[in-house]
Biopython code that builds the backbone (N, CA, C, O; Angstrom):
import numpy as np
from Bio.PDB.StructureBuilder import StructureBuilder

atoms = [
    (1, "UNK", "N", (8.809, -72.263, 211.957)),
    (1, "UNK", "CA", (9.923, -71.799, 211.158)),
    (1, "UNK", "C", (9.837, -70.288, 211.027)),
    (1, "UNK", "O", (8.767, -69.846, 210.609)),
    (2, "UNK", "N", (10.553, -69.657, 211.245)),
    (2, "UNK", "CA", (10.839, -68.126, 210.908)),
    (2, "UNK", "C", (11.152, -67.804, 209.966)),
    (2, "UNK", "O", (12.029, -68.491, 209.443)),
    (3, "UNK", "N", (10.698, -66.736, 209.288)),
    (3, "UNK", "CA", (11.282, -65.686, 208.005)),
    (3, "UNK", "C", (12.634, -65.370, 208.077)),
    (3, "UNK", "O", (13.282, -65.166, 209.104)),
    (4, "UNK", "N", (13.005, -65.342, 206.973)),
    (4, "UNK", "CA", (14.776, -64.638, 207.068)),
    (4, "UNK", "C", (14.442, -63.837, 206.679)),
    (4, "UNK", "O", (13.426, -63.855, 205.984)),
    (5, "UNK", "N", (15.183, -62.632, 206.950)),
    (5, "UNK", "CA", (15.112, -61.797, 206.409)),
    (5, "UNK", "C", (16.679, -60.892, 205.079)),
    (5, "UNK", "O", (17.481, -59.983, 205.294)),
    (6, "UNK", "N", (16.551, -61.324, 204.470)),
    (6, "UNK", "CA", (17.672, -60.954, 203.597)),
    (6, "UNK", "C", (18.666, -59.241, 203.288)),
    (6, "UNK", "O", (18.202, -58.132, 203.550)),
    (7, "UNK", "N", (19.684, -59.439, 202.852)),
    (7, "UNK", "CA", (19.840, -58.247, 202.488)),
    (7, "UNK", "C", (20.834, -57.456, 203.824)),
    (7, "UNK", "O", (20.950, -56.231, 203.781)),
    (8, "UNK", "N", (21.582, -58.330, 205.088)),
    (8, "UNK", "CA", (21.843, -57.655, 206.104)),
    (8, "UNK", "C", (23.571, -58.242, 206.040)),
    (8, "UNK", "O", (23.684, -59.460, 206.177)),
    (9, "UNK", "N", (24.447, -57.704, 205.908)),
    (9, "UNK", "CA", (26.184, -57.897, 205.843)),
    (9, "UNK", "C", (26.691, -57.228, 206.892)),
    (9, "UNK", "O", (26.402, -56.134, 207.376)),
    (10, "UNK", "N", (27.527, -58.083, 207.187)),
    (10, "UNK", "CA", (28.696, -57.731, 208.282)),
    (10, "UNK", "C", (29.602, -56.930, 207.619)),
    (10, "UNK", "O", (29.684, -56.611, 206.433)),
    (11, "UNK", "N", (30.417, -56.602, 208.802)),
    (11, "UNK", "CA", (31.685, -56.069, 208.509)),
    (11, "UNK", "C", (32.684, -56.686, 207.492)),
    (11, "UNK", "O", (33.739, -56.168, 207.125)),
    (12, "UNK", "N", (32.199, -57.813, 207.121)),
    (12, "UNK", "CA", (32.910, -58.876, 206.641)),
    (12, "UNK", "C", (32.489, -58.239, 204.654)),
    (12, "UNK", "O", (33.167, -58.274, 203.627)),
    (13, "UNK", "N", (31.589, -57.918, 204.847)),
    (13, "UNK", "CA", (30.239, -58.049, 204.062)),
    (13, "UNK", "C", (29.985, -59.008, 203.406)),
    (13, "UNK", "O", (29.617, -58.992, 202.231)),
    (14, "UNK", "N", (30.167, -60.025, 204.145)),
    (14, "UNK", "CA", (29.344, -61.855, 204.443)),
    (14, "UNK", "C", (27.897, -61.493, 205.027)),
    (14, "UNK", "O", (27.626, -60.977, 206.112)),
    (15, "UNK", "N", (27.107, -61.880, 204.073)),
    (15, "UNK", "CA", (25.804, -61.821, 204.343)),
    (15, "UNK", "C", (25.630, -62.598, 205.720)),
    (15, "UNK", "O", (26.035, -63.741, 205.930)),
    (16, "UNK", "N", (24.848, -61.649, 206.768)),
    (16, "UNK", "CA", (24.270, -61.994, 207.808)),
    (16, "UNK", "C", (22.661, -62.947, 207.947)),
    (16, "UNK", "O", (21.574, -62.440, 207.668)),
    (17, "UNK", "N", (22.771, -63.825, 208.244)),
    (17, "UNK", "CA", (21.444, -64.229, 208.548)),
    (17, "UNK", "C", (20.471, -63.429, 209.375)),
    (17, "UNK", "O", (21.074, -62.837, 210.270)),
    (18, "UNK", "N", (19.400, -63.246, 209.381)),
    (18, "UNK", "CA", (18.605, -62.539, 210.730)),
    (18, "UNK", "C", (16.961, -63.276, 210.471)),
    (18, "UNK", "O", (16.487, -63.708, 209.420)),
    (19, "UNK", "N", (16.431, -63.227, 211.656)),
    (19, "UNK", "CA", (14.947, -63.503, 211.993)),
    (19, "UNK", "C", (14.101, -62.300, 212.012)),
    (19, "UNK", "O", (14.637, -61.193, 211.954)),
    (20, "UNK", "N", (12.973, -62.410, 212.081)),
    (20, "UNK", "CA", (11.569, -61.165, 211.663)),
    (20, "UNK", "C", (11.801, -60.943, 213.317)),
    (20, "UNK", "O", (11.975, -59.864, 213.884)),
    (21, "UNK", "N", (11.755, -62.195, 213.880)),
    (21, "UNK", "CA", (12.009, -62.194, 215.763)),
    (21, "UNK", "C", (13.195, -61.310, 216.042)),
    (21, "UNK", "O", (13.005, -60.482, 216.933)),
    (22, "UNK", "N", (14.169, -61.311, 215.569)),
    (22, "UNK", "CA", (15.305, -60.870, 215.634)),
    (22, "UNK", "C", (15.175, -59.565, 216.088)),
    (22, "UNK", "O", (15.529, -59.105, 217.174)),
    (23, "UNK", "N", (14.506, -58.881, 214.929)),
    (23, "UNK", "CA", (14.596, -57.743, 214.833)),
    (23, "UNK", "C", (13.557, -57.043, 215.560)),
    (23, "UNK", "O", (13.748, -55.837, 215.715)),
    (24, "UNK", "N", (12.329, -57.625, 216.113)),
    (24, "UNK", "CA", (11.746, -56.949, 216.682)),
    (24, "UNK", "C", (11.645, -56.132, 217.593)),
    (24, "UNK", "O", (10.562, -55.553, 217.679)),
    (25, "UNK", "N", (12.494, -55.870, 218.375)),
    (25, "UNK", "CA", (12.700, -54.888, 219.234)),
    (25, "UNK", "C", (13.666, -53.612, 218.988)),
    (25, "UNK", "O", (14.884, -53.775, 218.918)),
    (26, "UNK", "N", (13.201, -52.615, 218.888)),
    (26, "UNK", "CA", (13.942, -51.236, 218.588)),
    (26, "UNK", "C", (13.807, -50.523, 219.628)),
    (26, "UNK", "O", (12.761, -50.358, 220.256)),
    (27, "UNK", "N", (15.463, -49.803, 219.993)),
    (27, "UNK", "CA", (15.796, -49.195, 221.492)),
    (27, "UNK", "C", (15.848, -47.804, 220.850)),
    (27, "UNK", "O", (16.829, -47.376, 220.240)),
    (28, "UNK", "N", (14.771, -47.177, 221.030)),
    (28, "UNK", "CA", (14.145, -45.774, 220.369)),
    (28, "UNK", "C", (14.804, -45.168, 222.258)),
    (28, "UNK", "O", (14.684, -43.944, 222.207)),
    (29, "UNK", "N", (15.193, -45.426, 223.238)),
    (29, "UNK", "CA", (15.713, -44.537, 224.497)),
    (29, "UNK", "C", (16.504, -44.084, 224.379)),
    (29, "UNK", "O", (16.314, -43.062, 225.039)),
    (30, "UNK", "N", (17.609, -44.008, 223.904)),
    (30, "UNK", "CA", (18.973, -43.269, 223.123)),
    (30, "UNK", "C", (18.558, -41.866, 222.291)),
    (30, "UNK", "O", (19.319, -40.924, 222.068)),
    (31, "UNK", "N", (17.377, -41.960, 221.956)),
    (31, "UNK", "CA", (16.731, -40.488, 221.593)),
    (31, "UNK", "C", (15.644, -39.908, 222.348)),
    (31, "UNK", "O", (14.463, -40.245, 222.442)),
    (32, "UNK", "N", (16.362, -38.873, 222.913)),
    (32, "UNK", "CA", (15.035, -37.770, 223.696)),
    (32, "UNK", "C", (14.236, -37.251, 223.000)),
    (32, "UNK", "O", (13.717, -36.338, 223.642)),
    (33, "UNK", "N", (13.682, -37.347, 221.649)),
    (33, "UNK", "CA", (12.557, -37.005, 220.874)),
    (33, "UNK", "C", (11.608, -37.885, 221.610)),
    (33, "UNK", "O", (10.898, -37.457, 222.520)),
    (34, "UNK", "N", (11.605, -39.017, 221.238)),
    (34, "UNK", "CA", (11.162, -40.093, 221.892)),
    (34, "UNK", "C", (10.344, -40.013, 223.455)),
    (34, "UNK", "O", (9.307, -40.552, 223.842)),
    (35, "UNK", "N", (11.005, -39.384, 223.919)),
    (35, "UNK", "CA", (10.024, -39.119, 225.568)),
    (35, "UNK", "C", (8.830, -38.375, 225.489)),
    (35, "UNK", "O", (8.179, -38.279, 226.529)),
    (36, "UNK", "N", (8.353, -37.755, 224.329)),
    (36, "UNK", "CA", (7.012, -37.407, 223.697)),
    (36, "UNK", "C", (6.317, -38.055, 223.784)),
    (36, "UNK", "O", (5.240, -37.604, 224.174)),
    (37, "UNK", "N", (6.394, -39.530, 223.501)),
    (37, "UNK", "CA", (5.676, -40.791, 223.120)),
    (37, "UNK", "C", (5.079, -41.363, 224.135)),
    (37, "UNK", "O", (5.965, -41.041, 224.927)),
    (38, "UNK", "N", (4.465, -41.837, 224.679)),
    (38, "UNK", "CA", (4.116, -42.660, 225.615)),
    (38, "UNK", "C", (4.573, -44.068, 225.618)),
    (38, "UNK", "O", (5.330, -44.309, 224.678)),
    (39, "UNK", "N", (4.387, -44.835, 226.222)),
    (39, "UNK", "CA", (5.094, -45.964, 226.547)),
    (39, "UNK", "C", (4.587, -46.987, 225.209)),
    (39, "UNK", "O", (5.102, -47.763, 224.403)),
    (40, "UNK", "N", (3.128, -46.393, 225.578)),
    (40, "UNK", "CA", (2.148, -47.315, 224.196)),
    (40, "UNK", "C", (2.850, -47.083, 223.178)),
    (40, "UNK", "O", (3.373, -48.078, 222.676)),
    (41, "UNK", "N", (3.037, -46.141, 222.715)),
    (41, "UNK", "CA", (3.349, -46.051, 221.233)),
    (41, "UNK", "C", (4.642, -46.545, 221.236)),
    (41, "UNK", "O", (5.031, -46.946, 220.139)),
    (42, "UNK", "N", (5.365, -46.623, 222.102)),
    (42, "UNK", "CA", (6.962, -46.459, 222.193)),
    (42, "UNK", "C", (7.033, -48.516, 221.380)),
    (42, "UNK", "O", (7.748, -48.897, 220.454)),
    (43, "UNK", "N", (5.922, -49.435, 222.278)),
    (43, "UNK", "CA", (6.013, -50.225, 221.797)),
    (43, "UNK", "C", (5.517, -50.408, 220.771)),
    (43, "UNK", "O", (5.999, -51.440, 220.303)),
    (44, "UNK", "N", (4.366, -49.726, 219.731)),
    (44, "UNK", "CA", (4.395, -50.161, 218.390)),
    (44, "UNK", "C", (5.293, -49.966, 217.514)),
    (44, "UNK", "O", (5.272, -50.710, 216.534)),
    (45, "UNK", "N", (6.409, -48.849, 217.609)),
    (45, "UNK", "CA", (7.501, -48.386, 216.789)),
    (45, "UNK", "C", (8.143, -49.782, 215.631)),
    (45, "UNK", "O", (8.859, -50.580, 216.236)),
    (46, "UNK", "N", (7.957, -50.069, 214.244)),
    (46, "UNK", "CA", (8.468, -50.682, 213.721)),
    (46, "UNK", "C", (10.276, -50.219, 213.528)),
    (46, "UNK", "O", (11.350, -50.622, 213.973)),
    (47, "UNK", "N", (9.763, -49.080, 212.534)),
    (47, "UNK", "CA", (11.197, -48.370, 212.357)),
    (47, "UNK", "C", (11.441, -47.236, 212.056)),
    (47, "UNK", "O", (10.879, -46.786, 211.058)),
    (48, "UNK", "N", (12.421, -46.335, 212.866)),
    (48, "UNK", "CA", (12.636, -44.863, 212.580)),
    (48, "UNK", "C", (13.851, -44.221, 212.350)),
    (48, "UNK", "O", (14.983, -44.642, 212.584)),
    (49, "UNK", "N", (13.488, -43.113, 211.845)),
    (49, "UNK", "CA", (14.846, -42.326, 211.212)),
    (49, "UNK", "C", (14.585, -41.133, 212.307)),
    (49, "UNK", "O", (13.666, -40.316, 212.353)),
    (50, "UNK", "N", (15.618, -41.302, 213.100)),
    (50, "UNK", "CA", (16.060, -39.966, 213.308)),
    (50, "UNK", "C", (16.898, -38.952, 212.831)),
    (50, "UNK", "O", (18.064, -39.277, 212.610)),
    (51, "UNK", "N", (16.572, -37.831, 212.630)),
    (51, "UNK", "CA", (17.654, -36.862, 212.144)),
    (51, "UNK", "C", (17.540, -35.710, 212.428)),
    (51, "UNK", "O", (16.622, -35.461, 213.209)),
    (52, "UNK", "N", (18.408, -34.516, 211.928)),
    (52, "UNK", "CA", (18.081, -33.580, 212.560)),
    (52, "UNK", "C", (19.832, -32.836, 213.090)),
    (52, "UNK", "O", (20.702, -33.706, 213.129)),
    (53, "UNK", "N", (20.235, -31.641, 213.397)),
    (53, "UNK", "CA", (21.397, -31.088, 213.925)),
    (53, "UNK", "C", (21.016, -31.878, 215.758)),
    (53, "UNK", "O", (21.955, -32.173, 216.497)),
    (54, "UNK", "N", (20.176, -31.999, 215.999)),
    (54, "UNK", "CA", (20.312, -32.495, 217.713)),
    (54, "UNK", "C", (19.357, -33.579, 217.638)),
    (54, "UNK", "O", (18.892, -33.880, 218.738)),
    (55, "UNK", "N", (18.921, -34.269, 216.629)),
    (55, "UNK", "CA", (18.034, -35.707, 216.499)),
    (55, "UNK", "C", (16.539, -35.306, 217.139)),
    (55, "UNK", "O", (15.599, -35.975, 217.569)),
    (56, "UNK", "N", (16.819, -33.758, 216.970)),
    (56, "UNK", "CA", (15.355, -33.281, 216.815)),
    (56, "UNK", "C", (13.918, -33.391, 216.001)),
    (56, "UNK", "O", (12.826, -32.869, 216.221)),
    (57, "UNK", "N", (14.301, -34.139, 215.141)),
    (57, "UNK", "CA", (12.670, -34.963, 214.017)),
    (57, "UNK", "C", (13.023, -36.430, 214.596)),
    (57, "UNK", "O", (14.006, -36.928, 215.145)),
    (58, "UNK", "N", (11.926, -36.816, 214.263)),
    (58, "UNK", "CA", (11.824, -38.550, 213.594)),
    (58, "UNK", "C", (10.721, -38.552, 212.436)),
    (58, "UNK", "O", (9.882, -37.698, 212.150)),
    (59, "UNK", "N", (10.959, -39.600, 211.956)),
    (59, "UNK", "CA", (9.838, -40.301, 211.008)),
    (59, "UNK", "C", (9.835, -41.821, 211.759)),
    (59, "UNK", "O", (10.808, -42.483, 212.118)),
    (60, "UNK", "N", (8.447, -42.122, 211.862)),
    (60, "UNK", "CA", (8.532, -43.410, 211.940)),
    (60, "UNK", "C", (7.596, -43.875, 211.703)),
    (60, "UNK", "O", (6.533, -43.259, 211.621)),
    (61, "UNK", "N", (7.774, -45.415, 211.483)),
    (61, "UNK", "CA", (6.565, -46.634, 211.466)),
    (61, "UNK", "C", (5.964, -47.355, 212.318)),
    (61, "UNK", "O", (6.678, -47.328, 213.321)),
    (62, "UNK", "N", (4.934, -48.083, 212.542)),
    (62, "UNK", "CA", (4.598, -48.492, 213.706)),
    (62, "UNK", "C", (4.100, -49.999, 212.727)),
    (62, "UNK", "O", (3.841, -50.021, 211.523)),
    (63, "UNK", "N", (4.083, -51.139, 213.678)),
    (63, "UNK", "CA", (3.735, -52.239, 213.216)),
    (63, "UNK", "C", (2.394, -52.341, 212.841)),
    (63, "UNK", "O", (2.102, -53.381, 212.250)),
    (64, "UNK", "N", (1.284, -51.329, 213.077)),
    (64, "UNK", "CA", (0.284, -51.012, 211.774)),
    (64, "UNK", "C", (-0.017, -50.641, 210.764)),
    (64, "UNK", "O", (-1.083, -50.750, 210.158)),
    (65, "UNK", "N", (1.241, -50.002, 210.415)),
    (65, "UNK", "CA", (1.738, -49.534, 209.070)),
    (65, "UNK", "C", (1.248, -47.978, 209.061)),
    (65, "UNK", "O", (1.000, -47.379, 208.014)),
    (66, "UNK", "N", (1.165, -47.531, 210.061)),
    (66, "UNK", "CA", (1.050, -45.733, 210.167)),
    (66, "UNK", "C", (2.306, -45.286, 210.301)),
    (66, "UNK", "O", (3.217, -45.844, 210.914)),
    (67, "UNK", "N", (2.349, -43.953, 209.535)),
    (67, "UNK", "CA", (3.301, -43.011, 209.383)),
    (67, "UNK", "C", (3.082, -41.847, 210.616)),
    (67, "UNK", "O", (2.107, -41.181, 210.964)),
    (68, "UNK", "N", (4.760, -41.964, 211.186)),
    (68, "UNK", "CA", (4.370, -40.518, 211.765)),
    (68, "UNK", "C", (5.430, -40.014, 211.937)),
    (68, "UNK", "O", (6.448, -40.678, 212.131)),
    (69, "UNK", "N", (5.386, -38.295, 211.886)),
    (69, "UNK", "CA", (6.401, -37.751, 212.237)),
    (69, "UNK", "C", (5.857, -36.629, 213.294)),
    (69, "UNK", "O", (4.747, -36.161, 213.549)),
    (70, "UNK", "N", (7.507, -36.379, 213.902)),
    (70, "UNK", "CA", (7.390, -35.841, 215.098)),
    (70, "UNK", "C", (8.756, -34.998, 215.517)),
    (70, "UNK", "O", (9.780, -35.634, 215.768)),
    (71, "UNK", "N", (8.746, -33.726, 215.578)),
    (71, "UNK", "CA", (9.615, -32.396, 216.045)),
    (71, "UNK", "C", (9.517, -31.323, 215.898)),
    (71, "UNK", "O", (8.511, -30.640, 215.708)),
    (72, "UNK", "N", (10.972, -30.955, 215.999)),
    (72, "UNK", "CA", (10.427, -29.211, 215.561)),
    (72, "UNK", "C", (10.103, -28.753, 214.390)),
    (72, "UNK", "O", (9.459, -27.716, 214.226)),
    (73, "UNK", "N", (10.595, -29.612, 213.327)),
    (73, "UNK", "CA", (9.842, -28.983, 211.856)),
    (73, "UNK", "C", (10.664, -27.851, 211.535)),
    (73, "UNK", "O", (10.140, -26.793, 211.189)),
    (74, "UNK", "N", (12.338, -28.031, 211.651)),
    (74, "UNK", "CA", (13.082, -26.870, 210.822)),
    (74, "UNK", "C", (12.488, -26.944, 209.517)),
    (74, "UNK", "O", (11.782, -27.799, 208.982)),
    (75, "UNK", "N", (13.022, -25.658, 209.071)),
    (75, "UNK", "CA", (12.517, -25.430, 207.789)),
    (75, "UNK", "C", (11.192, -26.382, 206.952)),
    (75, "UNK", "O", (11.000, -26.387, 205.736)),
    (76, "UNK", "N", (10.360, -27.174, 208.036)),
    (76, "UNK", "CA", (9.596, -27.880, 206.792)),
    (76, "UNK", "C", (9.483, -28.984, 206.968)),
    (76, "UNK", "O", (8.476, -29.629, 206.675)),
    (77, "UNK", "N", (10.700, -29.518, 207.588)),
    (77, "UNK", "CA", (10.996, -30.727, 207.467)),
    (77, "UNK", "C", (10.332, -31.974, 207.347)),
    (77, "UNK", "O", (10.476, -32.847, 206.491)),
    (78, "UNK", "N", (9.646, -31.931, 208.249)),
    (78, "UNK", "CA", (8.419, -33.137, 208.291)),
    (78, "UNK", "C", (8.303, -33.446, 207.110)),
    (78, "UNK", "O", (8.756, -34.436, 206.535)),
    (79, "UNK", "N", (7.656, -32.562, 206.689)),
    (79, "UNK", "CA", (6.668, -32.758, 205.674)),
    (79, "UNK", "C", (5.362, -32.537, 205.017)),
    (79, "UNK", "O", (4.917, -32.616, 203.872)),
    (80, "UNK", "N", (4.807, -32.148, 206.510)),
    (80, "UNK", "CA", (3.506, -31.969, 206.866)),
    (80, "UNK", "C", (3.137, -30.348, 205.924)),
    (80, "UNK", "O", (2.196, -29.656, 206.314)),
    (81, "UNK", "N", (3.550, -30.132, 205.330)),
    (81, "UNK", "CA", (2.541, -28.685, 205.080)),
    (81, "UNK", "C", (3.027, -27.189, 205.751)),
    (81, "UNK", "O", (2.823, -26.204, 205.042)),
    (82, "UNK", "N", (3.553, -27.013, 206.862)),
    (82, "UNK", "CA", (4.043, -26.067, 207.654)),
    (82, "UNK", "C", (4.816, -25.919, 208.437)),
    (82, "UNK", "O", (5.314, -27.014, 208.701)),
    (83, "UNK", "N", (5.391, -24.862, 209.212)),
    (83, "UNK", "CA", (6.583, -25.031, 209.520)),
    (83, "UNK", "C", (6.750, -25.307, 211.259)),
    (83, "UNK", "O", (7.717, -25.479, 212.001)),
    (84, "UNK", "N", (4.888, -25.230, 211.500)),
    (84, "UNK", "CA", (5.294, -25.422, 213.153)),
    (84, "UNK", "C", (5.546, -26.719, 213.767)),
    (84, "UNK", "O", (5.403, -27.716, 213.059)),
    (85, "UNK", "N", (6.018, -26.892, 215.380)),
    (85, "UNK", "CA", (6.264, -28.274, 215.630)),
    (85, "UNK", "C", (5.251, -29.122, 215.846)),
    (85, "UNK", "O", (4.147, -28.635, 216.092)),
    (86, "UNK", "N", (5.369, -30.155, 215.813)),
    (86, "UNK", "CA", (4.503, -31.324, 215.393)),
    (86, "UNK", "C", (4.683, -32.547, 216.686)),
    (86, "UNK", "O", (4.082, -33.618, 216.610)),
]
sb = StructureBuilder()
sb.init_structure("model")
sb.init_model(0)
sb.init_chain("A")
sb.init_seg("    ")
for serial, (resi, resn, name, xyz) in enumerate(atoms, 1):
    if name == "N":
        sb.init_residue(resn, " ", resi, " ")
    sb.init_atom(name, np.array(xyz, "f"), 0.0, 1.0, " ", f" {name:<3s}", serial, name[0])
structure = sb.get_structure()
């Protein structure tokens, strides 16, 4: 039996059903930040925010529960302490 996972509405905003399976796969290739990464990491990616004027940062999670971020670090951004890229 699978987990539901709650909390996901359609267009309808009729609550959507979804699986933990469901969701496991995230298509992080649509962002060229991303080609930093190696293939390895590319598959632990739980979930990320890209943002940025050209989707130049991410933050993300990995299914070990590590944090990471990764870009140019306008103004700070990361988080990290300073302003160089990361």
């Amino acid at each position: 039996m699978e987990e539901e996972v709650p909390g996901f509405y359609g267009e309808s905003g009729k609550s959507v059903q979804a699986t933990l399976s469901s969701l496991k796969m995230l298509d992080v290739g649509k962002w060229p930040i991303f080609s930093l990464c190696s293939e390895e990491e590319l598959q632990l990616i739980r979930q990320a925010c890209v943002f940025g004027s050209a989707g130049n940062e991410v933050l993300y999670t990995t299914v070990n529960d590590e944090i990471f971020v990764l870009g140019t670090n306008c103004s700070g951004c990361l988080g990290v302490g300073d302003i160089q890229s990361t």
